[in-house]
C-alpha positions as CSV (number, residue, x, y, z in Angstrom):
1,X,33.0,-21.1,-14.6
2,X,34.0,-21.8,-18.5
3,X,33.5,-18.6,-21.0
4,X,30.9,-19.7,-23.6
5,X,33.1,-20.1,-27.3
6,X,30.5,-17.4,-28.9
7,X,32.0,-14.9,-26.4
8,X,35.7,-14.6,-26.0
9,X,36.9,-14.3,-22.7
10,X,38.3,-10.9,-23.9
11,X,34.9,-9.8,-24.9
12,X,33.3,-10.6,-21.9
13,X,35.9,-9.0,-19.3
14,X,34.5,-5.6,-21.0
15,X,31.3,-4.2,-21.6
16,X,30.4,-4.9,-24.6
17,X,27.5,-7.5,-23.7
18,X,25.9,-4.4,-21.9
19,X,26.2,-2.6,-24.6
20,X,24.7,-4.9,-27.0
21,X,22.4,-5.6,-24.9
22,X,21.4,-1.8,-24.2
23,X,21.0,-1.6,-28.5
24,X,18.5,-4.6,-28.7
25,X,16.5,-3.8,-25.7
26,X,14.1,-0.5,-26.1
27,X,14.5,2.1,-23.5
28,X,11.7,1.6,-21.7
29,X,11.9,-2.1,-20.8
30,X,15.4,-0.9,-19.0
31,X,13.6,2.1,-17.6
32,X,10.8,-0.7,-16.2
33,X,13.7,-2.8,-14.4
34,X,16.0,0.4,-13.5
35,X,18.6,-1.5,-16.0
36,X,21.4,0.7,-15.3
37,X,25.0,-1.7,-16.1
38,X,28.2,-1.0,-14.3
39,X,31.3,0.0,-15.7
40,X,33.8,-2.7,-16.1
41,X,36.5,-0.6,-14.0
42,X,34.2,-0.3,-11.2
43,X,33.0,-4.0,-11.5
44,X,36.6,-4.6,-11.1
45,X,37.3,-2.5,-8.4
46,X,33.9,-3.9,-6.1
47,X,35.0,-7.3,-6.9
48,X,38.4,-6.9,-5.6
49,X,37.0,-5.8,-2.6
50,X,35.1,-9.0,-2.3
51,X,37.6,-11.7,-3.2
52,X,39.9,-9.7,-1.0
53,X,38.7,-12.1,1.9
54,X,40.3,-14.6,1.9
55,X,37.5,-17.5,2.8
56,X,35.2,-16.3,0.5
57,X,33.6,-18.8,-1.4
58,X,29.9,-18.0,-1.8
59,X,28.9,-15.2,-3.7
60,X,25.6,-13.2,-4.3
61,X,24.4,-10.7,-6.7
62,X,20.9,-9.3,-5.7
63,X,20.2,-7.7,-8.9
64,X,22.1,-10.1,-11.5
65,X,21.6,-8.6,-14.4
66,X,24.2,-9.7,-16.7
67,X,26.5,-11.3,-14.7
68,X,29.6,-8.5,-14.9
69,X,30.4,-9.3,-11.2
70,X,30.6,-13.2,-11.9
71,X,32.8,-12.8,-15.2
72,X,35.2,-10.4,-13.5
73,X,35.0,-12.2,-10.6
74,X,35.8,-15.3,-12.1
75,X,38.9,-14.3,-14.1
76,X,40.0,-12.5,-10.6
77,X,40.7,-16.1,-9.1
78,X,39.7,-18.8,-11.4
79,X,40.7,-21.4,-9.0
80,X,39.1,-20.7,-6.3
81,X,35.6,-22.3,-7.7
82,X,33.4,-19.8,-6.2
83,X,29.6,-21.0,-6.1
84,X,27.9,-17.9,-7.3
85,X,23.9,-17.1,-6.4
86,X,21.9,-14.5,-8.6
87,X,18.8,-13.1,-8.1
88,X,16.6,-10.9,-11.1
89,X,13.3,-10.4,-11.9
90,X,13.3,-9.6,-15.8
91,X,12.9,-13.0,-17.7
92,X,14.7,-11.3,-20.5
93,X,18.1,-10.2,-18.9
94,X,18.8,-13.3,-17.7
95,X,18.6,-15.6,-20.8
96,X,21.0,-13.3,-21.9
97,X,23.4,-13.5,-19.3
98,X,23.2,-17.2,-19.4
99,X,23.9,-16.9,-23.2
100,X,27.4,-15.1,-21.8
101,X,28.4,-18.7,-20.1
102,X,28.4,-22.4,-20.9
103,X,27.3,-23.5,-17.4
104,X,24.9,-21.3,-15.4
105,X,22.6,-25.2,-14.8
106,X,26.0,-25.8,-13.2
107,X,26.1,-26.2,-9.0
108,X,28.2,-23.3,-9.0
109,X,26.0,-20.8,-10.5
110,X,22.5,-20.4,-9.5
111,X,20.4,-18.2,-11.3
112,X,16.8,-17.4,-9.9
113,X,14.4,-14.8,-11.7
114,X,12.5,-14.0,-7.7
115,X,12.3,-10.8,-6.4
116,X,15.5,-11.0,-4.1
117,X,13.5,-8.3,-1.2
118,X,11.2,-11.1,-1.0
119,X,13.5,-14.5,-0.8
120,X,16.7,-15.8,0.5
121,X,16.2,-14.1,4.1
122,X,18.0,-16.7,5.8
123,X,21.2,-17.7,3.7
124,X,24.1,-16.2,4.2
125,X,27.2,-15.2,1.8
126,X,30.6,-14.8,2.2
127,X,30.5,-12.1,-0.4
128,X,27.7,-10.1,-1.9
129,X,28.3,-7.6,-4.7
130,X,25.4,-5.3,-6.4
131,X,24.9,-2.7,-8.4
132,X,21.0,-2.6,-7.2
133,X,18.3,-1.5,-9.7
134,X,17.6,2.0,-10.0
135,X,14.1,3.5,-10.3
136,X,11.8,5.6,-8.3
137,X,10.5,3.9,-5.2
138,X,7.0,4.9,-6.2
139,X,6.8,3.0,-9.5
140,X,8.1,-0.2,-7.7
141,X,4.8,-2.3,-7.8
142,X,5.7,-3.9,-4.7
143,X,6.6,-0.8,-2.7
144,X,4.0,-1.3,0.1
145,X,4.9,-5.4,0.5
146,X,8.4,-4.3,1.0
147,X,7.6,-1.7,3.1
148,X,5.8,-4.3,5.7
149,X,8.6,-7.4,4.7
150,X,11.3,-5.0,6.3
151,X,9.4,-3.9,9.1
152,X,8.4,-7.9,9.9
153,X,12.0,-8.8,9.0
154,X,13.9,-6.3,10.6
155,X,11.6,-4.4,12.4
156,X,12.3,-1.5,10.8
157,X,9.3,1.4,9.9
158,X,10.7,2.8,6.8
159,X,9.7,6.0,5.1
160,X,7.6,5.8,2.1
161,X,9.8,8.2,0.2
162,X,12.8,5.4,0.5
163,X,14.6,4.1,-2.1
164,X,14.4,0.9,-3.3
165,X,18.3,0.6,-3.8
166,X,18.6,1.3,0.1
167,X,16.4,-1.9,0.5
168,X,18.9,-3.8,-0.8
169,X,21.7,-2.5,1.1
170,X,20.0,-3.6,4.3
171,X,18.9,-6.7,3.5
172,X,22.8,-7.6,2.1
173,X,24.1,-6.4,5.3
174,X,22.2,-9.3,7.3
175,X,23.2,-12.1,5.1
176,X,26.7,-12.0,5.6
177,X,29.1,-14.3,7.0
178,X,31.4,-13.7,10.0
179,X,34.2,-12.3,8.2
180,X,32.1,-11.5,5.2
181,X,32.4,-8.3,2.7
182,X,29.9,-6.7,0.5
183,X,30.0,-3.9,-2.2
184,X,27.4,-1.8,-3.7
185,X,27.7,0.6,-6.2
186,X,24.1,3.3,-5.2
187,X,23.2,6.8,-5.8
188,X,24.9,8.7,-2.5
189,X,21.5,10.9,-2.1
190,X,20.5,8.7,0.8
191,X,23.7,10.2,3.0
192,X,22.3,13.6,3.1
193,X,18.1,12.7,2.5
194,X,15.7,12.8,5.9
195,X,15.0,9.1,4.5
196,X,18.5,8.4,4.8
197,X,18.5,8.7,8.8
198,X,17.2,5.5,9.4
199,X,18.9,3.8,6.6
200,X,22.5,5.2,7.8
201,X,21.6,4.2,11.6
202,X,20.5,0.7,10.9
203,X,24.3,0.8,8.8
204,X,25.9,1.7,12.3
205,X,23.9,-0.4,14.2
206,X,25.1,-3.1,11.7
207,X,28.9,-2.4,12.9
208,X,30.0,-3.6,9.3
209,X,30.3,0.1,6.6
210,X,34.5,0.4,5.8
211,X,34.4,2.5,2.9
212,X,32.3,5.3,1.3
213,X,33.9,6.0,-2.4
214,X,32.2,9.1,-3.7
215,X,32.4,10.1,-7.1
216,X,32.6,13.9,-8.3
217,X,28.5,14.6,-8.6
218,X,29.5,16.6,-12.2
219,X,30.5,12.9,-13.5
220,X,27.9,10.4,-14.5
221,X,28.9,6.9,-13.7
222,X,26.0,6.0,-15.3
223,X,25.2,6.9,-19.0
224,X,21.9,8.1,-19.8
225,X,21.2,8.3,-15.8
226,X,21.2,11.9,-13.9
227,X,22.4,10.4,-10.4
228,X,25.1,10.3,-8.2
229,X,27.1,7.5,-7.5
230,X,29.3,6.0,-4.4
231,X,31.2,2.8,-3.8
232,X,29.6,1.1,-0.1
233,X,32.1,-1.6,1.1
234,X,30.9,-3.3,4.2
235,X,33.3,-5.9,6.2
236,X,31.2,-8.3,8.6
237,X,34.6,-8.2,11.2
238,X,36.2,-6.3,13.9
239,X,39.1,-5.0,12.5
240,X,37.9,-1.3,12.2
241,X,35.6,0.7,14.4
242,X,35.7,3.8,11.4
243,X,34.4,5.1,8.2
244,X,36.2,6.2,5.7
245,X,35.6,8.5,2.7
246,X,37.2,8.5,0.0
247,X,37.1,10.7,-3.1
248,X,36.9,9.6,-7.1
249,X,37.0,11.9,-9.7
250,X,36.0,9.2,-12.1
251,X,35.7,5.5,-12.7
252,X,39.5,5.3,-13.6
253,X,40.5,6.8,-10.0
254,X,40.0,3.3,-8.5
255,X,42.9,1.3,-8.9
256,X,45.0,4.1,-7.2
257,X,42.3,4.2,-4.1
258,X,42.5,0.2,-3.9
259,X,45.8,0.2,-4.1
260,X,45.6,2.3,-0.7
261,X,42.5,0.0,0.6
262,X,44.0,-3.2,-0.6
263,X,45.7,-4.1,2.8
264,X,42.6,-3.7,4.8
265,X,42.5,-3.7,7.9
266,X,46.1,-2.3,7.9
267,X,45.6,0.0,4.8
268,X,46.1,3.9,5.1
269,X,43.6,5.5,3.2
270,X,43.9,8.9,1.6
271,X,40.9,10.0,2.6
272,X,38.6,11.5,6.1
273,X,38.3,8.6,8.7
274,X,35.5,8.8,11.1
275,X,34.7,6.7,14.2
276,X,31.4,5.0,13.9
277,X,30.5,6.7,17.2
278,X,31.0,10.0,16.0
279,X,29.1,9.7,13.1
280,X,25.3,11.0,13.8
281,X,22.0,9.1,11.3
282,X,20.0,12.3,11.7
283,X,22.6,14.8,10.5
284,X,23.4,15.0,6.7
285,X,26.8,12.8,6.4
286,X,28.1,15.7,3.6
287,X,29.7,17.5,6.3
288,X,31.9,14.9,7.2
289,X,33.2,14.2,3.5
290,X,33.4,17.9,2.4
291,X,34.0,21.3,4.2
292,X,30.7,23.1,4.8
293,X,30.3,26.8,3.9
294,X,28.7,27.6,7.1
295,X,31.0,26.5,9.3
296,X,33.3,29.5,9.1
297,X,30.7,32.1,9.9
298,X,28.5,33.5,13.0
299,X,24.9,35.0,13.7
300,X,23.2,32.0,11.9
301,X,19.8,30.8,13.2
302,X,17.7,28.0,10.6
303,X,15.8,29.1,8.2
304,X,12.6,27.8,10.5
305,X,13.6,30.8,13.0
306,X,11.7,32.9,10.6
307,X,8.8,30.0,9.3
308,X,8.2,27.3,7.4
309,X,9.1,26.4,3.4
310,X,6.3,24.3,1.7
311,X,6.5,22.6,-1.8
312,X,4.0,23.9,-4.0
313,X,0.9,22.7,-5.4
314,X,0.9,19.5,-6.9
315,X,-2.1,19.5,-9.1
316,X,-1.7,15.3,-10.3
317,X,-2.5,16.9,-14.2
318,X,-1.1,20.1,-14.8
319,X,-2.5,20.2,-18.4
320,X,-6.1,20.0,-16.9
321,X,-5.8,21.9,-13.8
322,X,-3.9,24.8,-15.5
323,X,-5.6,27.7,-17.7
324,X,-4.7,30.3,-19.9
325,X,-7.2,33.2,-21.5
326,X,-7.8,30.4,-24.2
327,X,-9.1,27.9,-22.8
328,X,-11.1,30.0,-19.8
329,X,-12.8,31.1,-22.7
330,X,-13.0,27.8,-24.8
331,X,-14.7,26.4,-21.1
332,X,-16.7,28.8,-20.1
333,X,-14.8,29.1,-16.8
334,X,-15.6,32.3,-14.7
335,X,-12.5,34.7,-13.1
336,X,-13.8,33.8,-9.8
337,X,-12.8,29.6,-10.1
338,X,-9.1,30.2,-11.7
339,X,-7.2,31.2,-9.1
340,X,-3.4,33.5,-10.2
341,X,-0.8,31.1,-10.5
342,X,2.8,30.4,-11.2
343,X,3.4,27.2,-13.1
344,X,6.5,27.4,-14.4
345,X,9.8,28.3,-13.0
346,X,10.8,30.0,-16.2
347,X,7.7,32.5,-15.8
348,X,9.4,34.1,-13.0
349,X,12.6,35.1,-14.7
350,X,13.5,37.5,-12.1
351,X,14.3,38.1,-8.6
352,X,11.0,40.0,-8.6
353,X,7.1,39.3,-9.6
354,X,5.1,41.8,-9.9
355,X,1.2,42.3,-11.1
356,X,2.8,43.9,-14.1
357,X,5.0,41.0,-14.9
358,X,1.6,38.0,-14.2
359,X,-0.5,40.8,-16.7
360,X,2.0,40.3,-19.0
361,X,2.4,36.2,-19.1
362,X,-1.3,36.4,-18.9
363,X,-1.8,38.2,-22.3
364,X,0.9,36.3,-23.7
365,X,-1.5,33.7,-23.4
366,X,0.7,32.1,-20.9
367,X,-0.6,29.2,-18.6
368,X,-1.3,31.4,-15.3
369,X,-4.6,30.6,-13.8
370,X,-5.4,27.6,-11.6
371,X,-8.5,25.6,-11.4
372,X,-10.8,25.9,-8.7
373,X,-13.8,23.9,-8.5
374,X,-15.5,25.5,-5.4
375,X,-19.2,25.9,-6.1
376,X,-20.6,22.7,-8.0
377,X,-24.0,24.9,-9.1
378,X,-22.0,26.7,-11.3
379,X,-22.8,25.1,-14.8
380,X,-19.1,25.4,-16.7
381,X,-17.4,24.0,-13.5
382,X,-19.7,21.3,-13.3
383,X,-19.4,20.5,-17.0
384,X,-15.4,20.7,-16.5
385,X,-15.4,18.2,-13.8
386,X,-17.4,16.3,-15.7
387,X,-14.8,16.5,-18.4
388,X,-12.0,15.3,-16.1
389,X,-13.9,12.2,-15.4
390,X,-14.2,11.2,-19.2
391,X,-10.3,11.7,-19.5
392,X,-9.8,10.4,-16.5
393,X,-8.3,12.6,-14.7
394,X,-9.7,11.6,-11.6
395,X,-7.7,8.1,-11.7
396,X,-4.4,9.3,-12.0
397,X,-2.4,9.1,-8.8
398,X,-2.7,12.1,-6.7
399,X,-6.2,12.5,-7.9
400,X,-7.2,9.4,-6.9
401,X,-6.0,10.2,-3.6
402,X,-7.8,13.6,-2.9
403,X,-11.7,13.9,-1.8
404,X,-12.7,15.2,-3.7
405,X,-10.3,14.3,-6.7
406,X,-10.9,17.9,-8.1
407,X,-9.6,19.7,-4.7
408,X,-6.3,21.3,-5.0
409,X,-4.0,21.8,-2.1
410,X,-4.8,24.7,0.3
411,X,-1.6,26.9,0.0
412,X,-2.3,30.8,0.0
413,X,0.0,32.6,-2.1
414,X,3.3,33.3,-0.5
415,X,5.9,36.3,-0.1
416,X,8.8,34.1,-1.1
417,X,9.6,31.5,-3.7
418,X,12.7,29.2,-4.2
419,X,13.9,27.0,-7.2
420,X,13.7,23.3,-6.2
421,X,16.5,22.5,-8.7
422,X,19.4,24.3,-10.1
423,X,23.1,24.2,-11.2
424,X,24.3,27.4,-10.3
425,X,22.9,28.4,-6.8
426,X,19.4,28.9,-5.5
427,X,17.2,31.5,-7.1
428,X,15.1,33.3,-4.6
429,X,11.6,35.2,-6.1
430,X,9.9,37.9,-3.8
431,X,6.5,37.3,-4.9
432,X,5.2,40.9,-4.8
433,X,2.2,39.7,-7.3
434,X,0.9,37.5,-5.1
435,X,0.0,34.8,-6.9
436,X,-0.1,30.6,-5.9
437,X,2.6,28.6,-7.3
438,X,2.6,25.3,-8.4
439,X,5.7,22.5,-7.7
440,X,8.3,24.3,-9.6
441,X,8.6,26.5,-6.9
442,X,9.0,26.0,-2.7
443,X,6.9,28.4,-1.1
444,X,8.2,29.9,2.1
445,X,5.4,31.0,4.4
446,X,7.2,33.4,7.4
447,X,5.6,34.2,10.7
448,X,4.4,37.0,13.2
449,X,7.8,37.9,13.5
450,X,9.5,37.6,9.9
451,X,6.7,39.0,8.2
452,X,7.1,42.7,8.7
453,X,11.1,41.9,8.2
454,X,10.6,40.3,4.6
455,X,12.6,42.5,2.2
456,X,15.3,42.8,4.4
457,X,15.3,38.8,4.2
458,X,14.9,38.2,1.2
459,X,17.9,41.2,0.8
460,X,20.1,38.3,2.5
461,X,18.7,35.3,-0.1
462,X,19.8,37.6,-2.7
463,X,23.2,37.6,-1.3
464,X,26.2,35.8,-2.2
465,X,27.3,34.7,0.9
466,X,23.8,33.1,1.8
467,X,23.9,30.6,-0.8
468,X,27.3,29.5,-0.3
469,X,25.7,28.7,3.4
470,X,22.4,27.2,1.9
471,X,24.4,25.0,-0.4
472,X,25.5,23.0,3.2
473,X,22.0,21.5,2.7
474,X,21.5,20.7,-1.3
475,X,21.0,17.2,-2.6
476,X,23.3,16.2,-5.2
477,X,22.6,14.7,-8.6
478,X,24.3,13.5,-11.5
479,X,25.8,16.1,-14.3
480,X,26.0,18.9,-10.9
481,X,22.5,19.2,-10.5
482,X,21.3,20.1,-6.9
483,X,18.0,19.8,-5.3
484,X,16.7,21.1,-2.3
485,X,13.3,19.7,-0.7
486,X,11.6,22.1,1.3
487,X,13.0,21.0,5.2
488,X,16.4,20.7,3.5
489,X,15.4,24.5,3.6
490,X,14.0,24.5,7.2
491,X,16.8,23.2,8.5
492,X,19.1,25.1,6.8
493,X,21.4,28.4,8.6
494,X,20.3,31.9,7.3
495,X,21.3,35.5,8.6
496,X,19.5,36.4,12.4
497,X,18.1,39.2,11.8
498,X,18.2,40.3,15.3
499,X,21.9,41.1,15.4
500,X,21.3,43.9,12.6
501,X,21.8,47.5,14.1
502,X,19.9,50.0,12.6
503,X,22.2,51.4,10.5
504,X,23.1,48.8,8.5
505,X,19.6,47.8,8.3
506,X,19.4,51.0,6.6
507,X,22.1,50.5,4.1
508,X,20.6,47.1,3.2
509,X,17.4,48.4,2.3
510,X,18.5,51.1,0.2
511,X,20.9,48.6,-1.2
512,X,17.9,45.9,-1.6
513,X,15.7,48.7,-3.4
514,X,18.0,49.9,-6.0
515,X,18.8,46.9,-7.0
516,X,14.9,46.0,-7.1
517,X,14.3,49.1,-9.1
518,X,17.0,48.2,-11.4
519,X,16.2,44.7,-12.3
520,X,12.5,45.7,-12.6
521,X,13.8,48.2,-15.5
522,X,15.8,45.9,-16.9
523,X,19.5,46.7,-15.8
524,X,20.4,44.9,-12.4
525,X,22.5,47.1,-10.6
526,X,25.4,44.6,-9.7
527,X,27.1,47.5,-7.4
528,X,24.0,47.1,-5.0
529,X,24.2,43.3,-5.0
530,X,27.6,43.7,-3.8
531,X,27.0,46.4,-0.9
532,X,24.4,44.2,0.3
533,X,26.9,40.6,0.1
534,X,29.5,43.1,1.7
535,X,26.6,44.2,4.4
536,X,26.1,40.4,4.9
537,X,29.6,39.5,5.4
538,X,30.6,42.2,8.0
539,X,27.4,40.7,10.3
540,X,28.3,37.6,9.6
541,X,32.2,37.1,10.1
């Protein structure tokens, strides 16, 4: 492959055609094709990896893009004449990769603008290197195609809530060669997501994952793009019946780590080797990459001891479904169809939300009502509905999906709330108001049992110590943002409440009411936060 004269070889072996490209192209035609270009140090390192074997000689890229692989790749081992195959379905990328080159019509290089989840199911590569597009699964307007090509393919019943870059990874997988390599540069959320479990067993099954680089989750590989990143390098051989994962700190870490894989399968890795058979799909895969905080303590039981956690409402159009004093009055819309809500996280800025703290959000002309639409006779309502209809409100996605589209979600106000995001630790809400809340809030729902017991546990989710042992089961994202979906929760280890004695049940209440009483005027008490993360400790080390 011969470097087009309008772009110097130097010019190419960096990034500045992404970036070019990335000026000329608005934001939302990338967003569209999840255009997210790869770093020319990990480019580098990935296609190492792949001209490390030494019969390669066909190449793929599933998601082509500009071609970085293909120009590193090419300057790697010019000699070697590697045929190169790409696959991308924007038009508009690939005239300007071919712009890069002088002979993409050549036999070497075969460009094809085809959806690769849908084509090339029975060639096989000696190499395949991807940095696969990025995007929510949902907004993929093929998502329930691929969903049934992988399932007639591979036989394979996917979850709806997988991500399309984990497609990709499968699919690779079974089109190597004996002896062939692939490397993928993903988002690492798949490891520890309940989608991930069948993803990371099918990977076992496969015999061929070497290598799991992670990068440090407060580093963006990816500018502009809140997500993690990892390294995947799979070997189609039987040289090595173990995973190993290693850490990066940053792109510029990976010389130094393949300088430690370069000798596969005789390379001694810095890193935690695992054998494939120890290695479990249905666990999260962070505990064997990083020490868990759990680990080191006793009397834990999951959080599902005690009930269940629920995401909240999802109304499909806050803006319509949501009130305020305002607008009840602008529509007419009586007390008894706007139900007390909590619609935004920031509204509960406490540990503690009272009916004093909803009367004042609701004079402050605060969003805080949700709409109801249970009795049709009722003129206003009818006349709302109505409203909804001309907007179309009842087309958007959730909507569409409901029966009727103005129903909202039957979930009865709940005793505790939890932040679904955050950067600093979980922040747990005893909802002592006793209002409904929408998404930006979990809502956990305890039983029989837990019920009469909820201050003392919410005491413990106020604790220090418990969200050091939550954290075991947060999703990571780019820039250190964590996520936790509600049977992350379920599943995760909380205090048992049954190895409390009554005496320190005492002193954690006392503890657990000061500190309400001091928050609720204003001036947390820190001293009772730490008697009850002291209280904690002692029951649980």
């Amino acid at each position: 492959m011969i470097l087009k004269p309008t772009a110097t070889s130097e010019a190419l072996l960096t990034n500045a055609p992404e970036s070019a490209y990335t000026a000329s192209v608005s934001a939302s035609h990338r967003k569209k094709f999840g255009q997210f270009f790869t770093p020319l140090p990990v480019a580098e390192f990935m296609a190492k990896w792949i001209t490390g074997n030494p019969a390669c000689q066909t190449i793929l890229d599933p998601a082509v893009g500009l071609g970085i692989f293909f120009r590193v790749i090419s300057q790697i081992k010019p000699q070697n004449g590697y045929k190169f195959t790409g696959y991308d379905i924007d038009p508009k990328v690939l005239v300007e990769a071919k712009s890069l080159f002088t002979n993409f019509s050549h036999t070497n290089t075969e460009l094809k603008i085809k959806d690769y989840l849908f084509n090339d199911w029975l060639r096989r590569y000696d190499g395949i290197i991807c940095n696969p597009p990025y995007f929510k699964f949902q907004d993929y307007k093929n998502r329930a195609a691929s969903l049934e090509e992988f399932q007639s393919r591979l036989n394979m019943n996917l979850s709806g809530f997988t991500n399309i870059y984990t497609m990709f990874i499968l699919k690779s997988v079974k089109q190597l060669t004996a002896q062939g390599r692939a490397a993928y540069l993903v988002p690492f959320e798949f490891l520890n997501a309940d989608y991930g479990t069948v993803i990371k067993k099918h990977l076992l099954e496969s015999e061929t994952l070497r290598y799991v680089i992670l990068f440090n989750s407060k580093e963006n590989v990816f500018t502009n793009a809140l997500t993690t990143s990892c390294i995947l390098l799979f070997a189609n051989d039987d040289k090595s019946e173990a995973v190993t994962f290693l850490d990066a700190q940053r792109a510029e870490d990976l010389p130094a780590i393949f300088e430690q894989i370069a000798s596969y399968p005789n390379s001694k890795a810095v890193g935690k080797s695992v054998h494939r058979s120890d290695l479990n799909p249905d666990v999260k895969w962070r505990g064997y990459y990083q020490k868990q905080g759990g680990e080191k303590f006793k009397n834990l039981v999951t959080l599902s001891t005690y009930g269940k956690v629920v995401r909240g409402i999802a109304t499909g159009d806050n803006d319509y479904f949501t009130f305020d004093e305002k607008k009840k009055a602008e529509y007419r819309i009586k007390d008894k169809y706007l139900l007390p809500c909590l619609t935004k996280a920031v509204h509960a800025g406490t540990n503690f939300f009272t009916q004093i703290g909803y009367d004042s959000l609701r004079t402050k002309g605060s969003r805080v009502f949700l709409f109801d639409a249970s009795d049709l006779t009722d003129k206003a309502v009818k006349q709302y509905i109505e409203l909804g209809e001309r907007s179309g409100v009842n087309e958007r996605y959730l909507t569409k999906h409901r029966t009727p589209w103005y129903a909202i979600e039957n979930r009865p106000p709940a005793p505790i709330l939890v932040t679904v995001f955050n950067r600093t630790g979980l922040r747990f809400v005893r909802n002592e108001a006793g209002v409904r809340n929408l998404t930006c809030f979990h809502a956990i729902y305890l039983n029989m049992f837990a019920a009469v017991k909820v201050d003392l546990l919410m005491a413990y989710f106020l604790s220090d110590i418990s969200k050091e042992i939550l954290n075991d089961n947060r999703r990571e994202y780019g820039g250190g943002l964590n996520k936790f979906e509600p049977n992350d929760l379920n599943k995760a280890k909380v205090v048992d409440l049954e190895v409390i004695d009554s005496k320190t049940e005492r002193l954690i209440r006392d503890a657990y009411e000061s500190y309400r009483e001091s928050v609720l005027c204003s001036q947390p008490n820190v001293d009772a936060l730490m008697v009850l993360n002291d209280a904690f400790s002692s029951i649980l080390k």
